[in-house]
C-alpha positions as CSV (number, residue, x, y, z in Angstrom):
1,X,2.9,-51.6,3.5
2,X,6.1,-49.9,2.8
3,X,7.6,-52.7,0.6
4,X,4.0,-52.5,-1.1
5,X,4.6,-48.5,-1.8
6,X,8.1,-49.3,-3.1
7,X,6.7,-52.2,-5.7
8,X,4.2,-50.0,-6.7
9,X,6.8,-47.7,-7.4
10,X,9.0,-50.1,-8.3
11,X,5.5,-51.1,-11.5
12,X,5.4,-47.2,-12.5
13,X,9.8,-47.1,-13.1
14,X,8.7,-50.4,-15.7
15,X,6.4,-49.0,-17.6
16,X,7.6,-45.4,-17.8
17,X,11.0,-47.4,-19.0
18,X,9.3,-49.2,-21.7
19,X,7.5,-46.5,-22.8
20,X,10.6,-44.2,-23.2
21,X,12.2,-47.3,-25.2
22,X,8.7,-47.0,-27.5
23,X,8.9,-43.6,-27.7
24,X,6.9,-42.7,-25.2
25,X,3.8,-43.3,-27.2
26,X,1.9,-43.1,-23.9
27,X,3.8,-40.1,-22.7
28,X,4.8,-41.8,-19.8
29,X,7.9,-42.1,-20.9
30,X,8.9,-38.9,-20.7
31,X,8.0,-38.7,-16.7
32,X,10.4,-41.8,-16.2
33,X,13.3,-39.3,-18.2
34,X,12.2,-36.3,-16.2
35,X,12.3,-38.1,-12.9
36,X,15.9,-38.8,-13.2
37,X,17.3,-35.2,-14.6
38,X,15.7,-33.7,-11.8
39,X,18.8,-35.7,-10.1
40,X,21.0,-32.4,-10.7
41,X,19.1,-29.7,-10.0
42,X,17.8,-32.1,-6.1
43,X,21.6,-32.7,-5.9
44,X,22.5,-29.4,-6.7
45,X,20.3,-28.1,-3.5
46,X,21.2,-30.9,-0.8
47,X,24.9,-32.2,-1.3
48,X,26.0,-29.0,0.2
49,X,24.0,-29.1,2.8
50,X,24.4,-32.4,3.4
51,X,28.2,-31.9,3.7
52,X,28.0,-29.5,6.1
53,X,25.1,-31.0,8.6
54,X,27.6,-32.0,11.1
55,X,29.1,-28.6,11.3
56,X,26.0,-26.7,11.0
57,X,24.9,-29.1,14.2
58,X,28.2,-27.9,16.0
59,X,27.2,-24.1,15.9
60,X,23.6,-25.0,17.3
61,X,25.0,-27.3,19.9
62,X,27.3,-24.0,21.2
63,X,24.9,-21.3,20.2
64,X,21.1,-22.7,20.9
65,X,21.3,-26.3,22.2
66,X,21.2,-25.2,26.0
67,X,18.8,-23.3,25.7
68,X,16.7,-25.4,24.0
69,X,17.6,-27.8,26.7
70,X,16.6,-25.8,29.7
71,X,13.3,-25.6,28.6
72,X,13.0,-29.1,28.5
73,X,12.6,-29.7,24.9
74,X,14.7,-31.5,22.1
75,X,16.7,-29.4,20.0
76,X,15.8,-32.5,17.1
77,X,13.0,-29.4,16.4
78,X,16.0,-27.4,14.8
79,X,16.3,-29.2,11.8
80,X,13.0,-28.9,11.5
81,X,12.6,-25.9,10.0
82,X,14.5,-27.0,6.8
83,X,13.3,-28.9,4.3
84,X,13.7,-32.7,4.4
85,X,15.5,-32.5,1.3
86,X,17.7,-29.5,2.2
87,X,19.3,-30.6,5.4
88,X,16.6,-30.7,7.4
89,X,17.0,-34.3,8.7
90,X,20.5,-34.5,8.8
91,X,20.2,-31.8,11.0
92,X,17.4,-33.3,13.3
93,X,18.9,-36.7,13.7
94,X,22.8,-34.6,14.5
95,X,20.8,-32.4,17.1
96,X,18.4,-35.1,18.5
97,X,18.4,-36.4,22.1
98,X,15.8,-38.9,21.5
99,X,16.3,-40.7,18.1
100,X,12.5,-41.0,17.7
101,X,12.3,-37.4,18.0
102,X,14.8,-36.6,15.7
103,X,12.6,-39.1,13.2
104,X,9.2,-37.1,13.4
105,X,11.3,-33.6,13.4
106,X,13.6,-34.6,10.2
107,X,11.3,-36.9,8.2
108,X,7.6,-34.9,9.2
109,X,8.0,-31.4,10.7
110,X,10.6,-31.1,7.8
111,X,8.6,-32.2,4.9
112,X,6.0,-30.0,6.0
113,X,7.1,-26.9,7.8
114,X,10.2,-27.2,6.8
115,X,9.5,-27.2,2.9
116,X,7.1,-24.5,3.5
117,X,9.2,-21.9,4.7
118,X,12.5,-22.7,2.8
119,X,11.4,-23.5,-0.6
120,X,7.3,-23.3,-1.3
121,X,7.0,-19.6,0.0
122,X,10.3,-18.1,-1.7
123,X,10.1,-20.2,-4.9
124,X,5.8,-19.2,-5.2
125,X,6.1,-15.4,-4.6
126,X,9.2,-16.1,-6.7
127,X,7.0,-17.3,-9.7
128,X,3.7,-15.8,-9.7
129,X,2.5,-12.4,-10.9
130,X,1.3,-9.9,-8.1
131,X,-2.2,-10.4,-8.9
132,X,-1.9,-14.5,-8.0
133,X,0.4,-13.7,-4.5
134,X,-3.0,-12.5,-3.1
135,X,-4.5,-16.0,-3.8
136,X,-0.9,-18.1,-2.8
137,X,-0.4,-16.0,0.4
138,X,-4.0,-16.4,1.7
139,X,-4.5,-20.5,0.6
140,X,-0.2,-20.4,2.6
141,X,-1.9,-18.9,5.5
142,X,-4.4,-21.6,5.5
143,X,-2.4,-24.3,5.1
144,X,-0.1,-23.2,7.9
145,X,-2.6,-22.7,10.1
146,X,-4.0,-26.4,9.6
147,X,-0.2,-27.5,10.8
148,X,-1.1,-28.3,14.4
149,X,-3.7,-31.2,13.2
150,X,-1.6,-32.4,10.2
151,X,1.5,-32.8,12.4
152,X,-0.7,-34.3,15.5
153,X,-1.3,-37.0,12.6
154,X,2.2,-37.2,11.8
155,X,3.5,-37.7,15.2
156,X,0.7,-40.3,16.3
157,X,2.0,-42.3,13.0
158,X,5.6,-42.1,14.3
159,X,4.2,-44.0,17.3
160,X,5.1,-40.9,19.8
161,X,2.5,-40.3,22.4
162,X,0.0,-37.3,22.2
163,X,1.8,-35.7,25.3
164,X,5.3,-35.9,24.1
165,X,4.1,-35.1,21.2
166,X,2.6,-31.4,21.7
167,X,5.0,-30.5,24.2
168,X,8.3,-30.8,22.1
169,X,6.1,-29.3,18.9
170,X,5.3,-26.4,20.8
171,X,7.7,-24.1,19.0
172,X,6.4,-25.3,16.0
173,X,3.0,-24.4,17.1
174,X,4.1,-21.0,18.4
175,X,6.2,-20.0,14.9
176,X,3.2,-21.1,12.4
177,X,0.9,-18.8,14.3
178,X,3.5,-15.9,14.3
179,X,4.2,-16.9,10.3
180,X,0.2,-16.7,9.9
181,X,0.0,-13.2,11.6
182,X,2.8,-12.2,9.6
183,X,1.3,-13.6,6.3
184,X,-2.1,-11.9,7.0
185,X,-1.0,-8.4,8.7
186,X,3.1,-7.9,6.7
187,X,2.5,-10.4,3.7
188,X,5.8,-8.6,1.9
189,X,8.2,-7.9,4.6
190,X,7.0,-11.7,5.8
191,X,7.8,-13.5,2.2
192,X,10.5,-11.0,2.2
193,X,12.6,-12.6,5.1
194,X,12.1,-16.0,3.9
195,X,13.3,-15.3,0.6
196,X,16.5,-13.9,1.8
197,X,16.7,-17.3,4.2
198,X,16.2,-19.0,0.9
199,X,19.3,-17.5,-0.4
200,X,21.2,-17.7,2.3
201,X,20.5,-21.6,2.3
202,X,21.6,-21.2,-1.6
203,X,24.8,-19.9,-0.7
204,X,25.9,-22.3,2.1
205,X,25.0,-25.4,0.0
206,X,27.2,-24.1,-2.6
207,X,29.7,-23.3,0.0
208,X,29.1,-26.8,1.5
209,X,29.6,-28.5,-2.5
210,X,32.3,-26.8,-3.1
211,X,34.2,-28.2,-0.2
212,X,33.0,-31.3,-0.7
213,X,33.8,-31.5,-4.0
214,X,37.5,-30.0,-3.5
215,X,38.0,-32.7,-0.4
216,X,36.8,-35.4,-3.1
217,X,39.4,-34.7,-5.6
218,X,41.9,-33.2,-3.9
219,X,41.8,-35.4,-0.8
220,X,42.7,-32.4,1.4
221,X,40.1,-32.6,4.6
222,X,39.6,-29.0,4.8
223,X,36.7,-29.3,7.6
224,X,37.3,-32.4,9.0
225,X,33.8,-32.9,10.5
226,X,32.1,-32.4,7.3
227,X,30.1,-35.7,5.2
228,X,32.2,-36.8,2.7
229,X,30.6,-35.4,-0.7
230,X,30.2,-38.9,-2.0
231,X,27.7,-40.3,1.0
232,X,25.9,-37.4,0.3
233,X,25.6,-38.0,-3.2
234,X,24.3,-41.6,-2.4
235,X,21.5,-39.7,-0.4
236,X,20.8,-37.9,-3.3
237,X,20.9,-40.5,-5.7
238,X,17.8,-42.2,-4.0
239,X,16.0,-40.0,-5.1
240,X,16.5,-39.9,-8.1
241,X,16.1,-43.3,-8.4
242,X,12.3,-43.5,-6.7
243,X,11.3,-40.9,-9.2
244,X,12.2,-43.3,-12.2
245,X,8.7,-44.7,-10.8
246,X,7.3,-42.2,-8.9
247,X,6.2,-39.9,-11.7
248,X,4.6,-42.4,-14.3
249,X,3.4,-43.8,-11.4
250,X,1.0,-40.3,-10.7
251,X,0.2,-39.2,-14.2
252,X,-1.5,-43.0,-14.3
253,X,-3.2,-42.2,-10.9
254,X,-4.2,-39.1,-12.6
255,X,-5.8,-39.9,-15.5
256,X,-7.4,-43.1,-13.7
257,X,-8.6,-40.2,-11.6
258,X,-10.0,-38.1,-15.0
259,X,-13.6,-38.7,-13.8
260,X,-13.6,-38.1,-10.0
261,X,-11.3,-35.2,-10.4
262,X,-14.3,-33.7,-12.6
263,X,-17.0,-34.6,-10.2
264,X,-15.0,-33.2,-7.1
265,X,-14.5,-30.0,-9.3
266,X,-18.4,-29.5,-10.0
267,X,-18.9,-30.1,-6.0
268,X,-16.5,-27.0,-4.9
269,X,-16.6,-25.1,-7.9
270,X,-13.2,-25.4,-9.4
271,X,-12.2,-26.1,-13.4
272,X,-10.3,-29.7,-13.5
273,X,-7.3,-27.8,-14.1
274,X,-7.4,-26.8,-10.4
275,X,-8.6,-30.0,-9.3
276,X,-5.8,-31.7,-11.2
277,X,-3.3,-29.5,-9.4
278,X,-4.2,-31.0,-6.4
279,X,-2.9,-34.1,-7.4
280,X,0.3,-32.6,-9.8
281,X,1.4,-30.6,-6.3
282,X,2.0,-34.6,-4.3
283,X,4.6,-34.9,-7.4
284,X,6.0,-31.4,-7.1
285,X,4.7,-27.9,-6.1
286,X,6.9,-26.5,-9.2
287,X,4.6,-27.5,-11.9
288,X,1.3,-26.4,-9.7
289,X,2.6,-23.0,-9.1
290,X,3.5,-22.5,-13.1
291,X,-0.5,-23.5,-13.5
292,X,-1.9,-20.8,-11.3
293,X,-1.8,-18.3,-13.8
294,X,-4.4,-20.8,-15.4
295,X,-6.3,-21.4,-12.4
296,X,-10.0,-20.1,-11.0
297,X,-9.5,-18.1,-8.2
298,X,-10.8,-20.5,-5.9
299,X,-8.3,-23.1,-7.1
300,X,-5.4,-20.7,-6.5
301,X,-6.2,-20.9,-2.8
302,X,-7.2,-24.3,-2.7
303,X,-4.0,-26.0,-4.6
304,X,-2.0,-23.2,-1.9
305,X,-3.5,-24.4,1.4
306,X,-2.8,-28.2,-0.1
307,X,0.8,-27.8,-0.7
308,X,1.9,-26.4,2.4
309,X,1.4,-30.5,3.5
310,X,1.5,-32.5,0.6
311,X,4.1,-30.8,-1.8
312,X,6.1,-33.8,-3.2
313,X,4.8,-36.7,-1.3
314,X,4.9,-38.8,-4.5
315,X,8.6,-38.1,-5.5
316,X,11.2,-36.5,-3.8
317,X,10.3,-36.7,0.0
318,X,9.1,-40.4,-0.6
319,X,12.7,-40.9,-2.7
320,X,14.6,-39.1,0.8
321,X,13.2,-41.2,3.2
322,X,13.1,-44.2,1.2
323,X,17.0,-43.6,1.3
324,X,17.3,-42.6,4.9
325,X,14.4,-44.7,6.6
326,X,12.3,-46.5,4.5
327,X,10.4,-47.9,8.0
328,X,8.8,-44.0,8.0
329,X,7.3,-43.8,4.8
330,X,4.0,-44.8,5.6
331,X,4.3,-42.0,8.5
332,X,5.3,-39.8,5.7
333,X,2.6,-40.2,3.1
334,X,0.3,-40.1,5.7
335,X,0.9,-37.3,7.3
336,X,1.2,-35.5,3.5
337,X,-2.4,-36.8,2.5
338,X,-4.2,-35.9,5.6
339,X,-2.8,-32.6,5.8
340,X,-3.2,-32.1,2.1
341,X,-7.0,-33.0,2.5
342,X,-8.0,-30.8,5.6
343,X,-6.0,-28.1,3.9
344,X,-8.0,-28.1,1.0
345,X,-11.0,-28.4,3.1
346,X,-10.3,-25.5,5.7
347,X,-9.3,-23.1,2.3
348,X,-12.8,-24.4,1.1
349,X,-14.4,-23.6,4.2
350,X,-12.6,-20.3,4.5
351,X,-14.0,-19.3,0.6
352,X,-17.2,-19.9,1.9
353,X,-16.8,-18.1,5.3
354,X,-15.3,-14.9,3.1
355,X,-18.4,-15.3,0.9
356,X,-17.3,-14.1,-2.0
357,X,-17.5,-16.9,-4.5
358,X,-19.1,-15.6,-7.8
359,X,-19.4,-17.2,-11.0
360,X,-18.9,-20.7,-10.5
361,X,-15.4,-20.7,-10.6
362,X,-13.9,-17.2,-9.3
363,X,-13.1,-15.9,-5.7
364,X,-11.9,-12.4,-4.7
365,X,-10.9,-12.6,-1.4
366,X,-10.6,-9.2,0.8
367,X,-7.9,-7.2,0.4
């Protein structure tokens, strides 16, 4: 199934390339260019952090490891609350005593959780005007609180048992409810702390890059434990290249999906717009969150709830794990489109449960 993914992938890169070389009469040409510049600004996030996994894993394995041991769980769970893209499996597989665990926390917490917390959160509240944060925070709170089941997916795909499973997530389950209770009762001083994580992140991957890059032409090993900046790079670079086809690949699922996007929108009450976001925020959660200004209200939550899972399933997750573990992208997507769908549905069902859907297409949710 994997090797099937890859060709499809593999069919999108083809004819997004021959399209650019026609200029891009069917404007998927332009999604094959804009696949590969996102290279620098994906690189310019992860190298860093990347080159500094190893010594970021020392500092845990003094500071929290033991701990974490004690209680009889595998610290693997640490990396998981980065972003798969951003260290976060690096970290898992440096930290993990089980290798499988280290897989389902690096590869699945991270690409869900993770991404959540360290990029999605900051980078919406970041973006949107005041009067859309209502909409983000409530569909965030959603989605978070839908973790438990989407990650129970996840693992069960991963081929852990259901036992193992829950106990070494428990954290996980334990921080989403205290991120949900923050979200609903201290929204700002919440969004607030994971912002200034954000940065902090920001300034250790440069940090990390400028090392890395100094070692690399310089050949002084300044920390000897960190990743050379060139296999990092090569990490990177995966990614770039699966989003040559990754892109064309879902604005042709997209418009194939023209019709059913429209029927699904006149079933829950959302413009296409909305509906379309759904499907825009598997490719990135960037372009989704510079549509909500556009959105219904109901979509706003909707396309929120759906992100916390299924942000980038399409292009730069699939691209990291194609590089790091190909075997686990089926786990991946999988995980990413269930949670994505019972996100969507438990916002939906939460609209209705508020009871304040008016005018087709606009919710107000309580303040």
């Amino acid at each position: 199934m994997n090797e099937i993914i890859m060709y499809i992938m593999a069919a999108g890169a083809i004819i997004g390339g021959i399209d650019r070389i026609a200029g891009c009469r069917l404007g998927l040409g332009s999604k094959f260019g804009e696949g590969f510049m996102l290279l620098g600004p994906t690189a310019l996030s992860m190298a860093g952090i990347i080159c500094l996994t190893p010594v970021l894993s020392g500092l845990l394995q003094k500071a929290v490891v033991p701990l974490w041991l004690w209680l009889g769980l595998d610290p693997a769970l640490l990396g998981g609350i980065l972003a798969i893209d951003m260290g976060g499996y690096q970290l898992a597989m440096e930290l993990a005593v089980t290798p499988e665990i280290g897989k389902y926390a690096g590869l699945i917490v991270a690409a869900t959780f993770g991404c959540t917390i360290t990029f999605t959160i900051p980078v919406g509240m970041g973006m949107l005007k005041e009067k859309d944060q209502v909409f983000f925070t409530r569909g965030m709170l959603v989605g978070i609180g839908t973790l438990p089941i989407c990650l129970t997916a996840g693992g069960l795909l991963c081929g852990l048992n259901l036992f193992t499973l829950w106990f070494q997530s428990l954290p996980i389950w334990i921080l989403s409810a205290v991120l949900v209770f923050g979200i609903r009762k201290y929204p700002k001083q919440t969004v607030g702390c994971f912002s200034a994580a954000a940065s902090l992140i920001k300034i250790i991957a440069t940090i990390g890059l400028i090392l890395g890059a100094v070692s690399y032409m310089t050949g002084l090993n300044i920390i000897p434990a960190m990743t050379p900046v060139k296999d990092a790079m090569e990490i990177v670079s995966s990614i770039g290249i699966v989003m040559l086809g990754s892109l064309p690949t879902a604005e042709i699922l997209q418009r194939l999906l023209r019709h059913p996007l429209n029927w699904i929108g006149t079933k829950t009450g959302m413009s296409h717009l909305s509906v379309a976001g759904l499907l825009i925020g598997m490719v990135s959660p960037v372009p989704v969150l510079s549509m909500m200004k556009d959105m219904d209200d109901c979509g706003k939550i909707v396309n929120s709830a759906a992100l916390v899972a299924s942000a980038s399933a399409m292009a730069a997750h699939m691209g990291f794990v194609f590089g790091v573990a190909p075997e686990y992208i089926l786990p991946l997507l999988g995980t990413k489109i269930i949670g994505g769908i019972i996100g969507a549905l438990a916002s939906l069902f939460y609209i209705q449960k508020e009871k304040q859907v008016f005018n087709h297409s606009s919710y107000s949710p309580r303040h």
